[in-house]
Phi, psi and omega in degrees: 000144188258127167270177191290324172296292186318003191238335148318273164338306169328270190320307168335302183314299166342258193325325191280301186291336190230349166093177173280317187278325194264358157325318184297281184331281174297353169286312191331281187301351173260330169309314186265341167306299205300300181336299204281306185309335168261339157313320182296311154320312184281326172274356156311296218288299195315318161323297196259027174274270163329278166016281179290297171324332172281340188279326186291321182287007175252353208259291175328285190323300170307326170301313190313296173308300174328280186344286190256009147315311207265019173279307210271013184250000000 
């Protein structure tokens, strides 16, 4: 288990390598990075939602169509 020193520490390294100004800035880009990755996500699953619901109803259309070829026959 990390004790509370190791999460000092952590940070300390942090501020030390990347400085203190540019801390905002990479929270910024991961904060809008994280934004766009779900977004994106959320626009996949909604993509293949419809999707799956269309080969049946063309499957249905299609049955329709056969019915009456063979009505008109």
């Amino acid at each position: 288990m990390r004790s509370v020193w190791h999460w000092v520490l952590l940070i300390v390294v942090i501020l030390l390598v990347f400085g203190s100004k540019k801390l905002p800035d990479i929270a910024r880009s991961v904060g809008q990075s994280m934004k766009i990755f779900k977004k994106e996500i959320k626009e996949l699953t909604d993509d293949d939602a419809p999707a799956q619901s269309n080969p049946a109803e063309s499957v249905s259309s299609a049955d329709t169509a056969d019915t009456k070829r063979k009505d008109n026959a």
